[in-house]
Backbone as XML, in Angstrom:
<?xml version="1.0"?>
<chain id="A" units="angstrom">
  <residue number="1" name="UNK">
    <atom name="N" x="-24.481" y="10.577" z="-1.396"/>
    <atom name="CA" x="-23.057" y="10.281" z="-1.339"/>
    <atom name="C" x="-22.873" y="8.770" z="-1.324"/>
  </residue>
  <residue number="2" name="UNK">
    <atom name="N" x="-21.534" y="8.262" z="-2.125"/>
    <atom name="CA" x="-21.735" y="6.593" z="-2.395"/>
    <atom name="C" x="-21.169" y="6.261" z="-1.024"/>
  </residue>
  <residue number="3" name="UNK">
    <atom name="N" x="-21.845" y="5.410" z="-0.191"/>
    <atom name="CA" x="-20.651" y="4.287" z="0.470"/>
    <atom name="C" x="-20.587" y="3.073" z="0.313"/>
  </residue>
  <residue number="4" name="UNK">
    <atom name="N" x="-19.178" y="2.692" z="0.482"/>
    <atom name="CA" x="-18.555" y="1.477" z="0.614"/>
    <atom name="C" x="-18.335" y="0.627" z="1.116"/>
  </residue>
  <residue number="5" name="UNK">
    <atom name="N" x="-18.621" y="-0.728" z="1.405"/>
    <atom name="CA" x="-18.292" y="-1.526" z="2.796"/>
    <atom name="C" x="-17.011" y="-2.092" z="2.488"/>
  </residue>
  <residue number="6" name="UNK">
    <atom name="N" x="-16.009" y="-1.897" z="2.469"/>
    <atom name="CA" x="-15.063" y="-2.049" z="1.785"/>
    <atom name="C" x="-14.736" y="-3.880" z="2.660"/>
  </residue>
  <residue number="7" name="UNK">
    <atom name="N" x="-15.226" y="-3.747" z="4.071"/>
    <atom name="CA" x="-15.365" y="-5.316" z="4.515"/>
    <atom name="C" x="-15.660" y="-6.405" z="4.000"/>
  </residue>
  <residue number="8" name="UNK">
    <atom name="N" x="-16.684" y="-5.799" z="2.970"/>
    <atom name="CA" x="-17.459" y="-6.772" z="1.785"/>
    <atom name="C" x="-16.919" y="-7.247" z="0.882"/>
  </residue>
  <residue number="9" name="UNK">
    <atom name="N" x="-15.792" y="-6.486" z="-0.007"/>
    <atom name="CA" x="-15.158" y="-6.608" z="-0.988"/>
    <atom name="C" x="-14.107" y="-7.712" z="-0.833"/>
  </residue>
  <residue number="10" name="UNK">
    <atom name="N" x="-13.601" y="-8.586" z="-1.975"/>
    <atom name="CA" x="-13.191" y="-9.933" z="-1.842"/>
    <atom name="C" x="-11.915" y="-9.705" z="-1.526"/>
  </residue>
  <residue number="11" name="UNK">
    <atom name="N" x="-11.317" y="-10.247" z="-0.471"/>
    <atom name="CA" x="-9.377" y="-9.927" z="-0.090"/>
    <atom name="C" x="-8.765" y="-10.902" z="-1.113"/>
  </residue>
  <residue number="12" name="UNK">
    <atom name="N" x="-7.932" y="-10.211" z="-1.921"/>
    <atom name="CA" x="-7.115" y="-10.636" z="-3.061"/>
    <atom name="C" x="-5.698" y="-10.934" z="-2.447"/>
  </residue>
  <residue number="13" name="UNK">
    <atom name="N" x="-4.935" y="-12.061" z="-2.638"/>
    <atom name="CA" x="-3.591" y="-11.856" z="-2.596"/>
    <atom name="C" x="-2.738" y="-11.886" z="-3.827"/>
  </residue>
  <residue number="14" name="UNK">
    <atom name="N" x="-2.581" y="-10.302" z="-4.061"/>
    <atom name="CA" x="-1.889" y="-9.291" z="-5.321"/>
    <atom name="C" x="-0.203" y="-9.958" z="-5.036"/>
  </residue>
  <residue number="15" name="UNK">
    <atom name="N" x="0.592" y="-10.217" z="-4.031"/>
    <atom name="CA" x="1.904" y="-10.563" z="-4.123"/>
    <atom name="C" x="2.031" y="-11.488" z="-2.733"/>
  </residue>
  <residue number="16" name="UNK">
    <atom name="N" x="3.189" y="-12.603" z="-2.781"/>
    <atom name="CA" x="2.972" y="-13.588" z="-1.521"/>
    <atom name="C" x="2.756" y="-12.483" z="-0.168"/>
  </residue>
  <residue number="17" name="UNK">
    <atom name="N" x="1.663" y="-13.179" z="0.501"/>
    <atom name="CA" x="1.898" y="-12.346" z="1.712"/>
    <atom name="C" x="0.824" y="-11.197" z="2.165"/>
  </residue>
  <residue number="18" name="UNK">
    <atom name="N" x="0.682" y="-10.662" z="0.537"/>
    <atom name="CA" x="-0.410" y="-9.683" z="0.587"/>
    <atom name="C" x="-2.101" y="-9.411" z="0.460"/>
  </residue>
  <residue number="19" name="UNK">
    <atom name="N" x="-2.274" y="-9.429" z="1.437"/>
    <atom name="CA" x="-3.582" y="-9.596" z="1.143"/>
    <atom name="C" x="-4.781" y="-8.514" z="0.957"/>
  </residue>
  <residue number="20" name="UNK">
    <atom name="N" x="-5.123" y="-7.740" z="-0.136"/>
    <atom name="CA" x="-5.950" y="-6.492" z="0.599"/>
    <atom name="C" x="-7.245" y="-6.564" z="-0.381"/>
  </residue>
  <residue number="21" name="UNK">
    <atom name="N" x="-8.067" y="-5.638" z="0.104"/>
    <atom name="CA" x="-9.371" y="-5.225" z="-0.557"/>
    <atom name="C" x="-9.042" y="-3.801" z="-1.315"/>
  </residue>
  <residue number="22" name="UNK">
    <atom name="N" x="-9.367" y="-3.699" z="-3.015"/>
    <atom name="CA" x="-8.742" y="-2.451" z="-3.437"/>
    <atom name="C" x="-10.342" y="-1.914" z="-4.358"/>
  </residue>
  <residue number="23" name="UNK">
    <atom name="N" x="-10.062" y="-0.559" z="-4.149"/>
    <atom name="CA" x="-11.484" y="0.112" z="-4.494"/>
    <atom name="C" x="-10.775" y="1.203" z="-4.558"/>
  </residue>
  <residue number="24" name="UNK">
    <atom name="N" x="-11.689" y="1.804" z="-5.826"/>
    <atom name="CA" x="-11.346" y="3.103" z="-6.289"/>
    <atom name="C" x="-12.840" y="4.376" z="-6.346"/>
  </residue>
  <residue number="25" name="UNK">
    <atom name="N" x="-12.589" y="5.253" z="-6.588"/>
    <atom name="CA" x="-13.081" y="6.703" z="-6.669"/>
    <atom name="C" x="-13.236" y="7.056" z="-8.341"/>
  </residue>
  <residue number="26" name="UNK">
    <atom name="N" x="-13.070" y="8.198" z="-8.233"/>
    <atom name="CA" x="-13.294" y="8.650" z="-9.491"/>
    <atom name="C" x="-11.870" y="8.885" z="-10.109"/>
  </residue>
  <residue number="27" name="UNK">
    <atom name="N" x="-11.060" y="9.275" z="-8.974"/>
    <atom name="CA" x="-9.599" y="9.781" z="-9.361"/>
    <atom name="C" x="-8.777" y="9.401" z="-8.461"/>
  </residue>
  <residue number="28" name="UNK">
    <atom name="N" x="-8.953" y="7.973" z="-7.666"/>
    <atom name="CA" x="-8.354" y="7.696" z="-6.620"/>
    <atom name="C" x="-8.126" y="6.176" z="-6.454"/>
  </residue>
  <residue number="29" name="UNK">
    <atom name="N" x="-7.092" y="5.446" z="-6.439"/>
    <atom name="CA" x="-7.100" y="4.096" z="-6.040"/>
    <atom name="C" x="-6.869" y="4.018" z="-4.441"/>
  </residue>
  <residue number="30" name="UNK">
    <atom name="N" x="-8.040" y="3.057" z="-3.662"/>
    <atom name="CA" x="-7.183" y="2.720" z="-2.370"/>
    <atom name="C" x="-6.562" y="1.007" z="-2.186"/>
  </residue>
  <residue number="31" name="UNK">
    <atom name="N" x="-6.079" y="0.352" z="-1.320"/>
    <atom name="CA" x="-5.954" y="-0.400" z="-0.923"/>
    <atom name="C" x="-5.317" y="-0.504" z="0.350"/>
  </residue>
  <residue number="32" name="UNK">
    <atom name="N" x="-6.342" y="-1.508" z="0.985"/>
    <atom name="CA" x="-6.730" y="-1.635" z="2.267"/>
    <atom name="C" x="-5.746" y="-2.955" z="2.776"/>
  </residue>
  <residue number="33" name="UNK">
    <atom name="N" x="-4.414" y="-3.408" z="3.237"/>
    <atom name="CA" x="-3.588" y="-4.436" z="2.909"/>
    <atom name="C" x="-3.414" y="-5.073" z="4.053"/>
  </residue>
  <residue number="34" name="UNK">
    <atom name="N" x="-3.834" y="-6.327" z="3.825"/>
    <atom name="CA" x="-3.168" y="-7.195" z="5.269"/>
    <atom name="C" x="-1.786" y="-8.168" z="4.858"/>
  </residue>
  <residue number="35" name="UNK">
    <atom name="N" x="-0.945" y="-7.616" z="5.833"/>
    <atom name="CA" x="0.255" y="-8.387" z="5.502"/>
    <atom name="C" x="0.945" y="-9.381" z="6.226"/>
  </residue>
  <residue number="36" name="UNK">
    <atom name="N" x="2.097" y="-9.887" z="5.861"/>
    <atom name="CA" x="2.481" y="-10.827" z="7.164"/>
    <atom name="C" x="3.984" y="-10.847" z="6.931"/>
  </residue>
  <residue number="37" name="UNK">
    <atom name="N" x="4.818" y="-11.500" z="8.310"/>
    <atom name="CA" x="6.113" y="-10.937" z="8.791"/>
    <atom name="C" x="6.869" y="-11.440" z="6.817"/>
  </residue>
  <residue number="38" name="UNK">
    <atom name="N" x="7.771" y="-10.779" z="6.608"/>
    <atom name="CA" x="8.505" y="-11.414" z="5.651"/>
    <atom name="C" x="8.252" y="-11.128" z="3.898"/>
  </residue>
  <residue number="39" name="UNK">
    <atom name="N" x="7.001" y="-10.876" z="4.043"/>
    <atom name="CA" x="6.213" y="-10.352" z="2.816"/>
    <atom name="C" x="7.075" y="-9.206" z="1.913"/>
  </residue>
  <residue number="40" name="UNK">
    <atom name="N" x="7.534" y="-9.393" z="1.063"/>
    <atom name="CA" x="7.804" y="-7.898" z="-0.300"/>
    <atom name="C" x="7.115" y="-7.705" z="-1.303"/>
  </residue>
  <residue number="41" name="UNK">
    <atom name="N" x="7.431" y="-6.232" z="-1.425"/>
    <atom name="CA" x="6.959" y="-6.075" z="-2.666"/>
    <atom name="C" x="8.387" y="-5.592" z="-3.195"/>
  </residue>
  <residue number="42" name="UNK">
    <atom name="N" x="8.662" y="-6.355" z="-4.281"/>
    <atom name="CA" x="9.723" y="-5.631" z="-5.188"/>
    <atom name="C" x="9.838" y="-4.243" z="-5.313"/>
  </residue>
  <residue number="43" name="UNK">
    <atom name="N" x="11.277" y="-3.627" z="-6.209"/>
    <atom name="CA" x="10.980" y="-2.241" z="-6.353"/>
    <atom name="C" x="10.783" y="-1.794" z="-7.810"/>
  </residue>
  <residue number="44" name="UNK">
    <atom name="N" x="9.749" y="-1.385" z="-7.611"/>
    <atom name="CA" x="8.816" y="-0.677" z="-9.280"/>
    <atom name="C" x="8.539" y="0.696" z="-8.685"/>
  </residue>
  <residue number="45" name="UNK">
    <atom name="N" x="8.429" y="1.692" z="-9.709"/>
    <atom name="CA" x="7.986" y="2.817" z="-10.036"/>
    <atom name="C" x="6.305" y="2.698" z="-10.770"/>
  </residue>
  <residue number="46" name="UNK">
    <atom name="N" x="5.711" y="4.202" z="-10.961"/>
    <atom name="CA" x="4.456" y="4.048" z="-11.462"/>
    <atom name="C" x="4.653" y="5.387" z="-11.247"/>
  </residue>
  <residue number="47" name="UNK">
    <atom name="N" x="3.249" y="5.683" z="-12.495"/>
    <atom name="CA" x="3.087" y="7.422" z="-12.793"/>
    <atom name="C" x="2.251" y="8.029" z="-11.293"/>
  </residue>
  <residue number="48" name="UNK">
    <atom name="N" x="2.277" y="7.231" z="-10.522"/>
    <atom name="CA" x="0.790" y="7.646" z="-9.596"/>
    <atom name="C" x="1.561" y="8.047" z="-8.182"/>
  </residue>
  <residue number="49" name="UNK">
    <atom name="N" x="1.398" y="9.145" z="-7.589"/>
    <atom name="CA" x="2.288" y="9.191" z="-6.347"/>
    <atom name="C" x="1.344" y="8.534" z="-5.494"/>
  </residue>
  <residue number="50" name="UNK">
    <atom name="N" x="1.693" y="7.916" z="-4.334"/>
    <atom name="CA" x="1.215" y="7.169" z="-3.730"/>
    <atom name="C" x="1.377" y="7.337" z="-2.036"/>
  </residue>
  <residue number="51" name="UNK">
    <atom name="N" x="0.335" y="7.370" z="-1.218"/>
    <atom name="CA" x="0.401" y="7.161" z="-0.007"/>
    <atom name="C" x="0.266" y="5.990" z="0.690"/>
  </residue>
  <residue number="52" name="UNK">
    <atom name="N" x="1.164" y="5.824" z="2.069"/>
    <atom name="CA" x="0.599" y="4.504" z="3.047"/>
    <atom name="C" x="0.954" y="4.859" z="4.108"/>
  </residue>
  <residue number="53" name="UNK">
    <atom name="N" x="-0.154" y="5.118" z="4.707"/>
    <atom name="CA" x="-0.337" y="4.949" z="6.238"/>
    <atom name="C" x="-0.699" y="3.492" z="7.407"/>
  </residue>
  <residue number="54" name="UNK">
    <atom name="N" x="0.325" y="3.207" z="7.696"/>
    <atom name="CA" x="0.885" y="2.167" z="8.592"/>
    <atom name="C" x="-0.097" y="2.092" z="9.935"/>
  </residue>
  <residue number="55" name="UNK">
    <atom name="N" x="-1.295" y="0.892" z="9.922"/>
    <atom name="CA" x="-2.169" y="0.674" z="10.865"/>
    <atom name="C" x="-0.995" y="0.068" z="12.405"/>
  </residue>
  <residue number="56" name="UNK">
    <atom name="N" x="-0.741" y="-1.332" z="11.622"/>
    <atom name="CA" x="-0.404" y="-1.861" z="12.696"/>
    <atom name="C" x="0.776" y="-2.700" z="12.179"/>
  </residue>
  <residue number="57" name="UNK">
    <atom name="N" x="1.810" y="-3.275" z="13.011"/>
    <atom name="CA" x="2.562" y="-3.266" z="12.620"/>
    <atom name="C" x="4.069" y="-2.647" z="12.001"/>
  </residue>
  <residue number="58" name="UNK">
    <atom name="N" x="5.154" y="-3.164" z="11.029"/>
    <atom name="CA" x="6.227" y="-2.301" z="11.079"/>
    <atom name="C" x="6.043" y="-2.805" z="9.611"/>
  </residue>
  <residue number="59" name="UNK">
    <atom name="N" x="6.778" y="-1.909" z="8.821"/>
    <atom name="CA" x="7.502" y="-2.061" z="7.514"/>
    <atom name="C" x="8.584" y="-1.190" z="7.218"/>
  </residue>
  <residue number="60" name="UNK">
    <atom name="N" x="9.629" y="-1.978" z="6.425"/>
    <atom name="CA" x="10.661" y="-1.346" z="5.646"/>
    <atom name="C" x="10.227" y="-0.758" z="4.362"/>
  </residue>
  <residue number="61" name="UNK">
    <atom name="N" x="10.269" y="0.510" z="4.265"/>
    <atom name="CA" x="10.369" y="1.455" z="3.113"/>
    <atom name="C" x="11.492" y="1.843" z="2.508"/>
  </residue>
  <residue number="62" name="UNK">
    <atom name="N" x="11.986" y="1.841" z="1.393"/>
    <atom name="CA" x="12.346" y="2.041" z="0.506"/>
    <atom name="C" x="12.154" y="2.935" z="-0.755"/>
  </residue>
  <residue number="63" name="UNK">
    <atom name="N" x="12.199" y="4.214" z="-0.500"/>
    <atom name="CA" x="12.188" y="5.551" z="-1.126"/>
    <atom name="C" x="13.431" y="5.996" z="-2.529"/>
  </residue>
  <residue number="64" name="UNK">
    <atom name="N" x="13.671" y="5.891" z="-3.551"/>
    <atom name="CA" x="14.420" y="6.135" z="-4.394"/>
    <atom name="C" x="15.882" y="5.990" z="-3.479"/>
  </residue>
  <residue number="65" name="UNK">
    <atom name="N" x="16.254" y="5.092" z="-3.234"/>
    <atom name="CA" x="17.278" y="4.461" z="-2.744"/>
    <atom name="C" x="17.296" y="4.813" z="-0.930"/>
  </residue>
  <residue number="66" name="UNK">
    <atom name="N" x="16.560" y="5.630" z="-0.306"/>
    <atom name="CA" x="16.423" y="6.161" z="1.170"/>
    <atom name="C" x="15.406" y="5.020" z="1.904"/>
  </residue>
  <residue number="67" name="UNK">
    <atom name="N" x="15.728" y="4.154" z="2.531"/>
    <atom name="CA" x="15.251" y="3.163" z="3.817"/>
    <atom name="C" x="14.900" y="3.755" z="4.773"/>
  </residue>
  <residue number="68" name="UNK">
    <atom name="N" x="13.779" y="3.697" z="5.621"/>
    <atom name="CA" x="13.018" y="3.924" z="6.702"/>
    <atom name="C" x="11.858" y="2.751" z="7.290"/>
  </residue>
  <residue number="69" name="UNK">
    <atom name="N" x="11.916" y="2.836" z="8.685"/>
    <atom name="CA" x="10.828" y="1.815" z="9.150"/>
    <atom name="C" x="9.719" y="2.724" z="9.620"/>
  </residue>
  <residue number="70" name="UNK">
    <atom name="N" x="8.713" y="2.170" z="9.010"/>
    <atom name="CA" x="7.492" y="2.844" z="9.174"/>
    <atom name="C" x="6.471" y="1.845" z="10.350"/>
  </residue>
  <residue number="71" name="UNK">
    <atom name="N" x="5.895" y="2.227" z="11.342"/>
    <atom name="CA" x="5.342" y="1.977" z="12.186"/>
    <atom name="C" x="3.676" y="2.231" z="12.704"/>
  </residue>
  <residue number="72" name="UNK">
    <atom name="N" x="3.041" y="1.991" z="13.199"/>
    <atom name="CA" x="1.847" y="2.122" z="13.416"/>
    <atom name="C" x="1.486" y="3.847" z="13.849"/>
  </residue>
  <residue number="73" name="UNK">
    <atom name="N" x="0.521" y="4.527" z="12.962"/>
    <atom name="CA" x="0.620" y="5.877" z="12.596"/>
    <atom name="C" x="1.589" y="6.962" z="12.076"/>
  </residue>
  <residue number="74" name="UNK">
    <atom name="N" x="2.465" y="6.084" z="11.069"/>
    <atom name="CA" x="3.195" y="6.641" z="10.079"/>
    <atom name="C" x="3.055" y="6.602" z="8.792"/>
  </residue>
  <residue number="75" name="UNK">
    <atom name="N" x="3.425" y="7.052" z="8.007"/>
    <atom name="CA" x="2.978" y="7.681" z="6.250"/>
    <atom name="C" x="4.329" y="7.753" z="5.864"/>
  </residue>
  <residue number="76" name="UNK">
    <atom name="N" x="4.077" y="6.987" z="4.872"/>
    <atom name="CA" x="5.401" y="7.252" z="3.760"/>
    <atom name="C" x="4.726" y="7.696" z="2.432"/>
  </residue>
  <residue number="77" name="UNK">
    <atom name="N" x="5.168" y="9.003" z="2.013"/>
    <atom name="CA" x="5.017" y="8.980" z="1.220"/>
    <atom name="C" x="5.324" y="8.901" z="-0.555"/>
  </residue>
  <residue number="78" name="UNK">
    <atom name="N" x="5.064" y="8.105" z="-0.974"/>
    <atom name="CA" x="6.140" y="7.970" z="-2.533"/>
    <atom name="C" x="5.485" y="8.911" z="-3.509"/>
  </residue>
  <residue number="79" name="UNK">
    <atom name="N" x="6.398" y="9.720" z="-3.992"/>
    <atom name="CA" x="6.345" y="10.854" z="-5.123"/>
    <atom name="C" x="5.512" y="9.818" z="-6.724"/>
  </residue>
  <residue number="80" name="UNK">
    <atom name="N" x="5.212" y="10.165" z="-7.451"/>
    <atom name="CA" x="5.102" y="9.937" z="-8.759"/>
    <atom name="C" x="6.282" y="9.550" z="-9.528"/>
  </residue>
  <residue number="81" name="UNK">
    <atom name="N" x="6.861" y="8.338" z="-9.993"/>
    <atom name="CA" x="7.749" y="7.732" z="-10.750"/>
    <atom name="C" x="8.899" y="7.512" z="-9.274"/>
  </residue>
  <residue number="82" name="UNK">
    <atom name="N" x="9.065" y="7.632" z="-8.370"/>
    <atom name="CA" x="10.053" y="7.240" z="-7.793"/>
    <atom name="C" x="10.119" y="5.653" z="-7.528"/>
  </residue>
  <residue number="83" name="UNK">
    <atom name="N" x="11.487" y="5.319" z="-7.584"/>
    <atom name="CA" x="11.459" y="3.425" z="-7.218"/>
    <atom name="C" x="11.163" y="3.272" z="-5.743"/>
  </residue>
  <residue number="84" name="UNK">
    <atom name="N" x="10.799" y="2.403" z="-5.517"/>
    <atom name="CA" x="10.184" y="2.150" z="-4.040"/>
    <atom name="C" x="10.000" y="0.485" z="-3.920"/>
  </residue>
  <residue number="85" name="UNK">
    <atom name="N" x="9.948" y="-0.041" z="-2.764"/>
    <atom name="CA" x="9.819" y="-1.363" z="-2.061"/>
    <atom name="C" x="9.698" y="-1.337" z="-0.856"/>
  </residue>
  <residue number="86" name="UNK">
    <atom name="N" x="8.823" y="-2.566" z="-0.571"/>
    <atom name="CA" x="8.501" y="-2.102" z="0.868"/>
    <atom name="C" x="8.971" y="-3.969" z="1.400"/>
  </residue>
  <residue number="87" name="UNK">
    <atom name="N" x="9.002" y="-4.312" z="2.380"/>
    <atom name="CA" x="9.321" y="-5.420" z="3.341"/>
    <atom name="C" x="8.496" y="-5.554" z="4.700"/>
  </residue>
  <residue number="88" name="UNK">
    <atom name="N" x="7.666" y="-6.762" z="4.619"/>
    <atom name="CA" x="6.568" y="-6.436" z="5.747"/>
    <atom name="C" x="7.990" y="-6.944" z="6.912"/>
  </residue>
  <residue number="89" name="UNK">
    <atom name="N" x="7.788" y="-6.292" z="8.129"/>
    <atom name="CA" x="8.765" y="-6.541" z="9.362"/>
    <atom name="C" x="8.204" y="-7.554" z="10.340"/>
  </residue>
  <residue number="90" name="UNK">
    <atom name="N" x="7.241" y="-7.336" z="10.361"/>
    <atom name="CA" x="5.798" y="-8.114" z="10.944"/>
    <atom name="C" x="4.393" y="-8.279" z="10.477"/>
  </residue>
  <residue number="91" name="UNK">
    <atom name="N" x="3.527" y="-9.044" z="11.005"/>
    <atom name="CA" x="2.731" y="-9.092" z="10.274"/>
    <atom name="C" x="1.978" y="-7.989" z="11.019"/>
  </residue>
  <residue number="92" name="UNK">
    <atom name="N" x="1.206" y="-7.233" z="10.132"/>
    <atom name="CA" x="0.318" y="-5.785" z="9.959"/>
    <atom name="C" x="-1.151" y="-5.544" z="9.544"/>
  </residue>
  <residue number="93" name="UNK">
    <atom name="N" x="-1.134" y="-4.381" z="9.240"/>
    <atom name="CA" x="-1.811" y="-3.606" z="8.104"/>
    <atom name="C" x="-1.587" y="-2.302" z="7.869"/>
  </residue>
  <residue number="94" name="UNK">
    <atom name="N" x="-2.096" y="-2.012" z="6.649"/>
    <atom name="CA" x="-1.616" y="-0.770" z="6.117"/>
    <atom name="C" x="-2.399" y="-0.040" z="4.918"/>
  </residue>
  <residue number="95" name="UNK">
    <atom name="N" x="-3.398" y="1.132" z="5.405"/>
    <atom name="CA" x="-3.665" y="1.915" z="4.060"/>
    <atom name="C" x="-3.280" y="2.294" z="2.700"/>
  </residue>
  <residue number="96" name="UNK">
    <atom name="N" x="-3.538" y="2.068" z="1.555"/>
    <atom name="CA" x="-2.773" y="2.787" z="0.651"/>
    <atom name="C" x="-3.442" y="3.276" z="-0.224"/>
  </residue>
  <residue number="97" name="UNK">
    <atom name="N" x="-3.147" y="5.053" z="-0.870"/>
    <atom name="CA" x="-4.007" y="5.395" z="-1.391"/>
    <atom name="C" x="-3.134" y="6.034" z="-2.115"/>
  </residue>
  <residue number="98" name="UNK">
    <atom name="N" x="-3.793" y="5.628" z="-3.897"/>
    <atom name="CA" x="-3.125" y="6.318" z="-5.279"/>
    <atom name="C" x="-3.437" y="7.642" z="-6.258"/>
  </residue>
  <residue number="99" name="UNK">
    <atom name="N" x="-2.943" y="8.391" z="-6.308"/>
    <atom name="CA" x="-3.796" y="9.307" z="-7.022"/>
    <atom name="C" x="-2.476" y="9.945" z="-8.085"/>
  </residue>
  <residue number="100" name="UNK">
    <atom name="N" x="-3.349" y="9.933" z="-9.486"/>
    <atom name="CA" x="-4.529" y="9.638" z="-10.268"/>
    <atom name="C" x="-4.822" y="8.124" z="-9.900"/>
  </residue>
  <residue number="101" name="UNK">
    <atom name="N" x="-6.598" y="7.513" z="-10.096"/>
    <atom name="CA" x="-6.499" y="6.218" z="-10.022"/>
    <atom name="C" x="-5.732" y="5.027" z="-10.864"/>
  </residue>
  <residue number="102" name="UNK">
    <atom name="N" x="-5.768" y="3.963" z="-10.461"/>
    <atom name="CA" x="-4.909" y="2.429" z="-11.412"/>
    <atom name="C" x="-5.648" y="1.814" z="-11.646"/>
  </residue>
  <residue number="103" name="UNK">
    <atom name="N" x="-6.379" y="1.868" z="-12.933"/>
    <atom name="CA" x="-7.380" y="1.289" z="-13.367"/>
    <atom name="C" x="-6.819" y="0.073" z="-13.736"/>
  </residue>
  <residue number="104" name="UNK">
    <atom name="N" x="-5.669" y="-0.072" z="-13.331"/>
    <atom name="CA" x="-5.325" y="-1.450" z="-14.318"/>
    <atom name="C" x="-4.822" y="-2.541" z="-12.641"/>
  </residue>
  <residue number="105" name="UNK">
    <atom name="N" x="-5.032" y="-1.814" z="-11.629"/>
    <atom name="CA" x="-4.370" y="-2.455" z="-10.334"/>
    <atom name="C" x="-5.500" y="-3.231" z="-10.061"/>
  </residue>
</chain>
């Protein structure tokens, strides 16, 4: 069975603010995200429904127009093609895992 040190892998910052380690599967994108107070991600859609489970920290979610604050051991989850944005509240971290994978993320 493969493992990963995913500790190892180089922390990218993908948008201001964001910082994570992203590794994929066979049919799975994750990313592993460290964020900080103030941080967005715009709102885009994608074919891939998507999970994030909220380590530490708070974030604003943004669900096809529905807002929620997500908190340390919470999951939002975004459907396949829905618009979404998120707003770091504080600085955090946060799981995120894509399926089918984003070979292009």
């Amino acid at each position: 069975m493969p493992i990963l040190d995913a500790r190892q892998l180089p922390e990218v910052e993908k948008r201001p603010g964001w910082f994570g380690r992203i590794f994929s599967s066979k049919t799975m994108t994750f990313a592993d995200w460290r964020f900080v107070a103030g941080a967005e991600i715009h709102e885009h859609s994608h074919p891939q429904e998507e999970v994030w489970q909220v380590l530490e920290g708070e974030l604003t979610v943004t669900i096809d127009g529905a807002t929620e604050i997500a908190g340390p051991g919470m999951v939002a989850i975004v459907p396949a093609n829905a618009r979404h944005s998120v707003v770091a509240r504080s600085d955090g971290r946060a799981l995120v895992a894509d399926h089918p994978s984003r070979p292009d993320f």
